[in-house]
C-alpha positions in Angstrom: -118.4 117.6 112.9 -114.8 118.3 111.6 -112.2 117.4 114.0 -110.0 120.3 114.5 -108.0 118.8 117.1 -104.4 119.6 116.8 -105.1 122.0 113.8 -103.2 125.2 113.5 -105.4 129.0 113.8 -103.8 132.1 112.9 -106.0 135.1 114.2 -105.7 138.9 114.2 -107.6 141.3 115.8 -107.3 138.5 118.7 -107.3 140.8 122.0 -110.8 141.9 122.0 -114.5 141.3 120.1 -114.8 138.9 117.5 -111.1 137.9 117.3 -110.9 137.5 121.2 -114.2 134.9 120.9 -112.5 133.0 117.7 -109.7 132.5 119.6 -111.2 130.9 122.9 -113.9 128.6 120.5 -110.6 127.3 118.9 -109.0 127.0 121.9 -111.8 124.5 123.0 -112.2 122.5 120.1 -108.0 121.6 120.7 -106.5 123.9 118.3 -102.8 125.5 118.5 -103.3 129.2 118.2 -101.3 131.7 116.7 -102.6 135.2 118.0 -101.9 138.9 116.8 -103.3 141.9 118.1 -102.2 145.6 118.0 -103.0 146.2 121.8 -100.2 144.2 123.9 -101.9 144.2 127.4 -105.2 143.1 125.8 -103.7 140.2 123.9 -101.8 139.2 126.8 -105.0 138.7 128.6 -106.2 136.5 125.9 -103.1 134.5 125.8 -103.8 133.6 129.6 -106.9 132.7 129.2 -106.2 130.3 126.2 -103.4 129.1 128.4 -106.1 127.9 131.3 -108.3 126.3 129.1 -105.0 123.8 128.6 -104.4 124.8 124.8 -100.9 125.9 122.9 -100.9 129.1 121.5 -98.4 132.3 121.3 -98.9 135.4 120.4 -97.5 138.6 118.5 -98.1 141.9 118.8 -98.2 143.4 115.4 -99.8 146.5 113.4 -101.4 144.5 110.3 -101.2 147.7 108.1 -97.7 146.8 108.3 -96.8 144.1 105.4 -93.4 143.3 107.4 -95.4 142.6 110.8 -97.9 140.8 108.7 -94.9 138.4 107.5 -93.2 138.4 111.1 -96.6 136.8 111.7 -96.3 134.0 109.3 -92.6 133.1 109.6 -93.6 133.1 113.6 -96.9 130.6 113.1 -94.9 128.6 110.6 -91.4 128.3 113.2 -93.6 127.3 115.8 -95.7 125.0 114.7 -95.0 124.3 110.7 -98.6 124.1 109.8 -101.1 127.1 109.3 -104.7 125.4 109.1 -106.9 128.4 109.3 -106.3 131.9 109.3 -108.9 134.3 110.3 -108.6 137.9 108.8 -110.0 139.4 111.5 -108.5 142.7 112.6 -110.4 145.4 111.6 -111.3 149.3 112.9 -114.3 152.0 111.9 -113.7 155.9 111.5 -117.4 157.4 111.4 -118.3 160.8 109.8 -120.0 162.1 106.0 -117.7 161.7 103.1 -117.6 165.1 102.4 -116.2 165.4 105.8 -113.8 163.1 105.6 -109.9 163.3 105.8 -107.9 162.1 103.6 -106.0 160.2 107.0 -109.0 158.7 107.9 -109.3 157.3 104.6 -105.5 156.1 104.9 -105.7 154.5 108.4 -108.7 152.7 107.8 -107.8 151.4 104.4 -104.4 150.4 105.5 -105.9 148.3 108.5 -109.0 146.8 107.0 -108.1 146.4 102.6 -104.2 146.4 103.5 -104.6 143.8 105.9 -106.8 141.7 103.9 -104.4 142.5 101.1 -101.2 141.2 102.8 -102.7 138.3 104.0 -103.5 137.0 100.4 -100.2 138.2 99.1 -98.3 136.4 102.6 -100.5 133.5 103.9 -102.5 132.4 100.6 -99.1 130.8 99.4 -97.9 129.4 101.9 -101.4 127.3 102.6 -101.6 126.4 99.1 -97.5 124.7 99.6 -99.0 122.7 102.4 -100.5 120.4 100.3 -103.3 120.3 103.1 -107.2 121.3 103.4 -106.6 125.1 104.7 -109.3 127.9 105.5 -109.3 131.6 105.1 -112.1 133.3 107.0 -112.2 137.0 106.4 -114.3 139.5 108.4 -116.0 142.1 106.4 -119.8 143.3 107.8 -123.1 143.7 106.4 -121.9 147.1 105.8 -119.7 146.1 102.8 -123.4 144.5 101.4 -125.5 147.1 102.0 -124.0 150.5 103.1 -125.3 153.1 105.9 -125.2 156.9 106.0 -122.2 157.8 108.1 -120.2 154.8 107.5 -118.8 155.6 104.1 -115.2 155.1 104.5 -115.8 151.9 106.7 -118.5 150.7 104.1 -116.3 150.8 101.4 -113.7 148.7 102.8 -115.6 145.9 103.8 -116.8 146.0 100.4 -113.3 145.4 98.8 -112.7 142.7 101.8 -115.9 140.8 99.8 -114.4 141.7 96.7 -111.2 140.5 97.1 -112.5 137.1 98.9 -115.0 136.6 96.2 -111.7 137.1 93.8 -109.7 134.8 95.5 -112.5 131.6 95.8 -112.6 132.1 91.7 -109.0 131.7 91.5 -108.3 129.1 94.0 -111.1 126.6 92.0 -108.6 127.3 88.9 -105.1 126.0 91.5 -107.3 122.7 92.3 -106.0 122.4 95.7 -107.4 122.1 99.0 -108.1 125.4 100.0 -110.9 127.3 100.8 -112.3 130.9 101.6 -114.7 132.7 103.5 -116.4 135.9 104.1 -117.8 136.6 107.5 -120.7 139.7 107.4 -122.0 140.2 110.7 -124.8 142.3 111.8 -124.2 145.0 115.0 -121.5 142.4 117.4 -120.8 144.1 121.1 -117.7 145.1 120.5 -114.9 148.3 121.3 -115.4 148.9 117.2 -116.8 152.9 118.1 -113.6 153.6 120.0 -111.0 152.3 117.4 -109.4 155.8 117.7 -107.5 154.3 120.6 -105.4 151.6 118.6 -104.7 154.7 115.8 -100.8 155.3 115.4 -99.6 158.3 115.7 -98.8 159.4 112.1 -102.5 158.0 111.5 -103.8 160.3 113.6 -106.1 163.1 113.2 -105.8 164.4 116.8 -109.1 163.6 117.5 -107.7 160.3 119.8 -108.1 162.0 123.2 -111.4 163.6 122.5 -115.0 162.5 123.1 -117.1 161.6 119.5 -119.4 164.7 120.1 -116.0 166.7 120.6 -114.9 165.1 117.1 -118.1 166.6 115.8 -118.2 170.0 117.0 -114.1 170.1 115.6 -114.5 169.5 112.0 -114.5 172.4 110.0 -117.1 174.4 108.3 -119.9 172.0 109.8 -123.5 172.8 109.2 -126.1 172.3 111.9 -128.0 170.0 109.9 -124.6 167.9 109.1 -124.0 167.9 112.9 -127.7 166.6 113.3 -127.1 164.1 110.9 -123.9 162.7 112.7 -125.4 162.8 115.3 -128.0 160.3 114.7 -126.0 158.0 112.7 -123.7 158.1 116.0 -126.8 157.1 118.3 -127.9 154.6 116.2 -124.6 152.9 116.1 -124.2 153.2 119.6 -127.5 151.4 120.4 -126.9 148.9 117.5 -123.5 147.9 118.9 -125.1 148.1 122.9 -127.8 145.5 121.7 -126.1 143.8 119.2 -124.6 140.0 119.0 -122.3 139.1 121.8 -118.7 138.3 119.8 -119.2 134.6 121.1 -122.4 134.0 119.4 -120.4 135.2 115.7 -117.9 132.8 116.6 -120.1 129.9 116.9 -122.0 131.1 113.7 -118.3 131.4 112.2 -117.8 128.0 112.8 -121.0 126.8 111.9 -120.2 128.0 108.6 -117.5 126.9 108.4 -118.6 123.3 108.7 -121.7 124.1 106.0 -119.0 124.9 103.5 -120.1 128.3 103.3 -118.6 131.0 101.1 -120.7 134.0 102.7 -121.2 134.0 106.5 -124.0 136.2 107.3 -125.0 136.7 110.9 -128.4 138.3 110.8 -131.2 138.5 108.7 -131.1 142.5 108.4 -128.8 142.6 105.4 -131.0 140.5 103.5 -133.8 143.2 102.9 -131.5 145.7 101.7 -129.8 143.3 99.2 -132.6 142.0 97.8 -133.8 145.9 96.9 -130.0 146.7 95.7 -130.5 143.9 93.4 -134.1 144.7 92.1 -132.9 148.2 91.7 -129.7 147.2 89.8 -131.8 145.0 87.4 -134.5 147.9 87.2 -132.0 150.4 85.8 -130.4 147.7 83.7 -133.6 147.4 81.6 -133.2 151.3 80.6 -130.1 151.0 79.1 -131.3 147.5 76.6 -134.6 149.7 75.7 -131.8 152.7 74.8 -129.9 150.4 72.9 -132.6 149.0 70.7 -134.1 152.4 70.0 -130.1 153.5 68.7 -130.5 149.8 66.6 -133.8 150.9 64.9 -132.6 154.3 64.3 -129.4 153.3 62.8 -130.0 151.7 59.7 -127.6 149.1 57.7 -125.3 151.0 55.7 -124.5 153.1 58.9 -123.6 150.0 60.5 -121.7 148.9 57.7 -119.7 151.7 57.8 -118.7 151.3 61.6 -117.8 147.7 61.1 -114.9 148.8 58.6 -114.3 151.8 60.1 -113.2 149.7 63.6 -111.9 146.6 60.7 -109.4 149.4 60.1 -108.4 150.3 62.9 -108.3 147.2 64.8 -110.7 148.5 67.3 -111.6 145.5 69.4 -115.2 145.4 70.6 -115.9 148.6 69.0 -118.8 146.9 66.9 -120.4 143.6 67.5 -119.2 141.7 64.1 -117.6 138.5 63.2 -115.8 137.1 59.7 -117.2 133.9 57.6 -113.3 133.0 56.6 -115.2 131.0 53.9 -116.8 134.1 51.8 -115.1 137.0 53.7 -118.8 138.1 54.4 -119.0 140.0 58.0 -121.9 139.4 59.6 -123.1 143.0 61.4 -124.4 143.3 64.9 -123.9 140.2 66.0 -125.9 141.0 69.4 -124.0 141.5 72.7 -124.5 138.3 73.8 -122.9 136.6 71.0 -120.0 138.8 71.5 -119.7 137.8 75.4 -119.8 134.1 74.3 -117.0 134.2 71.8 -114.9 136.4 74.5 -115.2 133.9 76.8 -114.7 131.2 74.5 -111.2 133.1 73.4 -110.2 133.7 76.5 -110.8 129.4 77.2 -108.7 129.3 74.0 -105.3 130.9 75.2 -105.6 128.5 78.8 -104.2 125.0 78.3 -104.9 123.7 82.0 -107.4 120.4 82.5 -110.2 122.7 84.0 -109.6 125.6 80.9 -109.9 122.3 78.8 -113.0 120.8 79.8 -114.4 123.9 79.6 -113.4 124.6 76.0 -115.0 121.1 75.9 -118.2 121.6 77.5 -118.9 124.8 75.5 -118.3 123.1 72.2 -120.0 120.2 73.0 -123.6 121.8 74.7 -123.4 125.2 74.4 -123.2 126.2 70.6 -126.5 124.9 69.2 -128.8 126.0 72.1 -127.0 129.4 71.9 -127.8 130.3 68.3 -131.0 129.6 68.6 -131.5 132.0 71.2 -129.8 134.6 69.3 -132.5 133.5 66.4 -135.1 134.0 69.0 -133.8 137.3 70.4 -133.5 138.8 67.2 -136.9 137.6 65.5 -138.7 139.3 68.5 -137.2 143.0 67.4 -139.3 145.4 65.7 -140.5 144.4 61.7 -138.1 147.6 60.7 -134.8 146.1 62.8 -136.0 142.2 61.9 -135.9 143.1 57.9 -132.4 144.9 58.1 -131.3 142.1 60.0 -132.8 139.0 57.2 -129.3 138.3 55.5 -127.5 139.0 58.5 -130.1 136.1 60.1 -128.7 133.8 57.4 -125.1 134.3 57.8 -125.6 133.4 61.5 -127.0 130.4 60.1 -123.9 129.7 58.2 -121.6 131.1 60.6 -122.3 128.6 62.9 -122.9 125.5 60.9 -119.0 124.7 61.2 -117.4 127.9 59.5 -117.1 130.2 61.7 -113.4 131.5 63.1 -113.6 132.8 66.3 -110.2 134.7 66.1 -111.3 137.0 63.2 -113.9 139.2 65.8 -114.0 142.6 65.5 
């Protein structure tokens, strides 16, 4: 068990639902709390009831769309108590109707909550953990939406899907800053929370007008709507609304929140029902994949060598980088044609390791040199004997100036 004791949690979103549970489960395992929350009364409640349970904590009200509120936040957790341990990216709100629908405020309001949010807190708190010289944690809250989207849900879907984006980004570069911090993306399931009535935290210049209305009212008011839109709404609404009625109480994510936490986990999933849905995105993804390679080889056959010639000094010319896949034997000035994709994607990366003089860029640069050069030609040997007899004769001499290429001649910086 980690001791967080004493540590330091910044949490927004923290008057109601998930944010409300994170912030009473840190209040009992002895953490100082930071609290923000756009809904004053609500997070006032909270505040109280962090108060019984004995713990220190303060609270802001702020509109996280806001980047100024977002870095009132941090200058207030950082005045108070010097130290920001975790920070949980938490607030978050839904607007619910077909894209084609949609208005262009909705898109705004929930974009500036849920992506700005996200966005401000990398641009505002990610520093100032990374000063502290101490192990830190940012826990995000997307949803199994932003994994697998639902009909209805579009705008919402697409902005927990830059939330996992962004937090997926932002592990990659923190392993290149060495330091102690870490990052975390929560994806929860249906949680029993106010998320169907976020209208009531929408500002006014956010607003559509539909604040004060009932969702079926919503419905009937947008324009030019179809009966068999209406139906479709309709049922997307009544599934949400039993999902949400049935789903996870907010304490249970908090406890699985924190038992992730403690696992080291990157992706936090709450419920199994995502994991159907992502393992058909992915089979589907690679299914599709394989029509584009058997397009590609039937192009290869039908373009024969001196066509491909032609394109490799056509883009020689005209400094057209990755136009053709060719590379330079600085010995003999021979280019070696259709050098397969793959071989391409290894000396990018390799170039790219080239420019970066850091220890980690370094040993990289090492590592590939050392391991990865032998074991890759051959597969490029491999893949390119297994072509078609027509592709495999055109490609003979090119087949021995791989040989040579890489037998300690080659120039990486002469691509093409």
């Amino acid at each position: 068990m980690k001791d967080y004791k004493n540590k330091v949690a910044v949490i927004t979103g923290a008057g109601s639902g998930i944010g409300k549970a994170l912030a009473l489960k840190c209040a009992q395992e002895g953490m100082r709390l930071v609290l923000a929350d756009i809904e004053k009364e609500a997070l006032k409640e909270v505040e109280k009831q962090i108060k019984a349970l004995g713990a220190e904590v303060i609270s802001l009200v702020i509109d996280v769309a806001k980047k100024e509120d977002m870095e009132r936040l941090a200058a207030r957790a950082l005045g108070k108590f010097n130290r920001i341990h975790y920070f949980f990216n938490n607030a978050g709100v839904r607007a619910g109707t077909l894209l084609w629908k949609s208005k262009s405020e909705d898109w705004k309001w929930v974009f500036d909550v849920n992506v700005g949010s996200t966005v401000h807190a990398m641009q505002i708190f990610v520093p100032l953990m990374l000063n502290q010289e101490v192990p830190c944690h940012m826990i995000c809250t997307a949803s199994m939406d932003g994994l697998v989207p639902s009909a209805g849900n579009g705008i919402y879907s697409a902005t927990k899907s830059a939330i996992i984006s962004l937090c997926e980004t932002l592990e990659l570069e923190l392993k290149y800053t060495k330091k102690q911090m870490k990052v975390s993306v929560v994806c929860p399931g249906f949680v029993n929370t106010q998320i169907l009535s976020s209208e009531r935290n929408r500002v006014e210049e956010k607003s559509t007008g539909f604040k004060e209305q009932s969702y079926s009212e919503q419905v009937s008011a947008i324009a030019g709507i179809t009966k068999g839109e209406k139906k479709l709404i309709d049922n997307v609404n009544q599934a949400m609304t039993e999902g949400v009625a049935t789903g996870n109480s907010p304490e249970k994510i908090a406890e699985l929140i924190f038992r992730g936490m403690e696992a080291g986990q990157f992706y936090i999933l709450t419920d199994e029902m995502p994991l159907e849905g992502i393992q058909k995105k992915a089979k589907r993804i690679i299914k599709e994949s394989e029509i584009f390679k058997i397009k590609e080889e039937e192009r290869m056959i039908a373009m024969n060598k001196a066509e491909r010639k032609k394109l490799v000094q056509e883009a020689m010319e005209a400094k057209v980088e990755g136009a053709v896949y060719a590379v330079k034997n600085t010995q003999n000035g021979k280019v070696l044609v259709d050098a397969t994709a793959e071989l391409q994607g290894t000396i990018n990366r390799f170039n790219f390791l080239k420019q970066m003089n850091d220890p980690f860029s370094m040993k990289m640069r090492a590592d590939f040199m050392e391991m990865g050069r032998d074991a890759f030609v051959l597969e490029i040997l491999e893949t390119l004997e297994k072509k078609p007899e027509q592709t495999l004769e055109e490609f003979k001499e090119d087949l021995k100036l791989l040989k040579e290429i890489w037998i300690g001649k080659f120039d990486s910086s002469l691509l093409y």
